[in-house]
N, C-alpha and C positions, 0 to 999 in steps of 0.2 A: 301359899297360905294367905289367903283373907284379913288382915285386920278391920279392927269396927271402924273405922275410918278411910275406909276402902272404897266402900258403896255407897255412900252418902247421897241422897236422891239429888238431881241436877237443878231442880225446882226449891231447896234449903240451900243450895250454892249460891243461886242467884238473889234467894230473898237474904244471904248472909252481907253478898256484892251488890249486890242493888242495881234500879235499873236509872237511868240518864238521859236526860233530854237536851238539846240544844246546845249541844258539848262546842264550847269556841274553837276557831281552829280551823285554818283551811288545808295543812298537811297532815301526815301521817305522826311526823312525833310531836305537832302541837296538841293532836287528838287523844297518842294516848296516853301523855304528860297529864291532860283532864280528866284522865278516865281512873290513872292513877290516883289524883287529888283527890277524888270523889270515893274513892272505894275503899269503905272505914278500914278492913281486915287489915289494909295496906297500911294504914296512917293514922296510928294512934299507939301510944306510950308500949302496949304489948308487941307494936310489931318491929321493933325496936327503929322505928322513923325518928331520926331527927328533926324538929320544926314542925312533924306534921305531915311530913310529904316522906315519901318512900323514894328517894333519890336512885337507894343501890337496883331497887325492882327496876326503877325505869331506863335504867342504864341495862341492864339487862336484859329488859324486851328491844330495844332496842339496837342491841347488837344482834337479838337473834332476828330483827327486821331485813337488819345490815346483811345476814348470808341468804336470804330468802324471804322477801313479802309473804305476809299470811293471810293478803286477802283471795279470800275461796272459789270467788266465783257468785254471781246470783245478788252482789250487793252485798256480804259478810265480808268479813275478816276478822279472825282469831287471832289477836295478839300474847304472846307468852314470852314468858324467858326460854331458853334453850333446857335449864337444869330448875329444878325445885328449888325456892329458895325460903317458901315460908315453913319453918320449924316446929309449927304446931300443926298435927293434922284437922283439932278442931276450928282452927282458922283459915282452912281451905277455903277457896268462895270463888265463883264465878260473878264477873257482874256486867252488864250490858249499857253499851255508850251509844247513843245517836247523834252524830255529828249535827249541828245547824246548816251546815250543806254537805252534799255529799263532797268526798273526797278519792283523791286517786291515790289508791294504795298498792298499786300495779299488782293489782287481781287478775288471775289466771284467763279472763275472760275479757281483761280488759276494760271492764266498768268500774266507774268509780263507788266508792262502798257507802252506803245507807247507816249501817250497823257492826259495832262492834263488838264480841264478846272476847272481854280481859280474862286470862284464866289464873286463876293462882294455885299452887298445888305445892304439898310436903312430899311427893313422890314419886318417878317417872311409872309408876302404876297405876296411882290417882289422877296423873298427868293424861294419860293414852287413856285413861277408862273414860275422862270430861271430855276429851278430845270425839272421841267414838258418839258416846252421844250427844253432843254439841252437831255432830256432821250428820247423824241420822235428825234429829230434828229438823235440822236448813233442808232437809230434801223434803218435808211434806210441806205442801204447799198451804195450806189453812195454816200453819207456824209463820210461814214464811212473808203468809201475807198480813201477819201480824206485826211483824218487823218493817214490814215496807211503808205500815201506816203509822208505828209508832204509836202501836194502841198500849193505853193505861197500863202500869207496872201489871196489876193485879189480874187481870186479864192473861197480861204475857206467863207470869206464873202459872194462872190456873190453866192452861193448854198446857204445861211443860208438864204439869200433874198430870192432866188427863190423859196425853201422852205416854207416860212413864207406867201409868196402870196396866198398858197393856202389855209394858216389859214386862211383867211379871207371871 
């Protein structure tokens, strides 16, 4: 069964998580300690963050860094927690970091990563649906080279839209 917070388009994920430029940071959890700072759903009085910053999130992507890097291949990596930890489905959000240099995130391919998409999810169904198309996107290459250049928030949204039309 479907709930209304199920299918949530990937392009209202990311304009909820926001997109990030020049993230400081030359390792993997200095990147996504910033990535966490920056990504409101994370770190504000509803998500029950202390000070501001989502400590428990980042301990959590984290570990699940620790049994297995999530960088993809192609310059990506998908960082997550292993389990859903945000409690509200309407505060699911994906949001996108670009490192100020790349970094080695011991990506399957061996390159150090460009871009990062943080995922946040209330449900290991929400979880594997962002996961699913987060990986169809990274495979078309006009996305992809959108991400290599770090073109404009609004840009990267509107491809994630034009994109998603033709899911449907």
């Amino acid at each position: 069964m479907t709930g209304p917070h199920d299918d949530i388009p990937l392009s209202t994920l990311v304009e909820r998580g926001g997109v990030f430029y020049k993230l400081p940071g030359t390792t993997v959890e200095s990147c996504i300690a910033e990535l966490i700072r920056r990504t409101p759903c994370l770190n504000d009085a509803e998500s029950g963050a202390s000070g501001g910053f989502n400590a428990e999130f980042l301990r959590a992507v984290l570990e699940r860094e620790a049994l297995m890097p999530t960088g993809i291949g192609r310059g990506i990596a998908l960082p997550h927690p292993r389990n859903p930890l945000i409690t509200e489905a309407g505060r699911q959000c994906v949001s996108i970091g670009f490192p100020a240099v790349p970094v080695d995130w011991k990506a399957l391919d061996g390159k150090p990563i460009h871009t990062a998409l943080l995922i946040a999810s209330a449900s290991a169904k929400f979880h594997l649906r962002a996961l699913l198309k987060i990986n169809f996107l990274c495979r078309e290459e006009g996305f992809l080279s959108l991400l290599q250049e770090q073109a404009p928030r609004d840009r990267i949204i509107g491809a994630i839209r034009d994109i998603e039309r033709g899911w449907k």
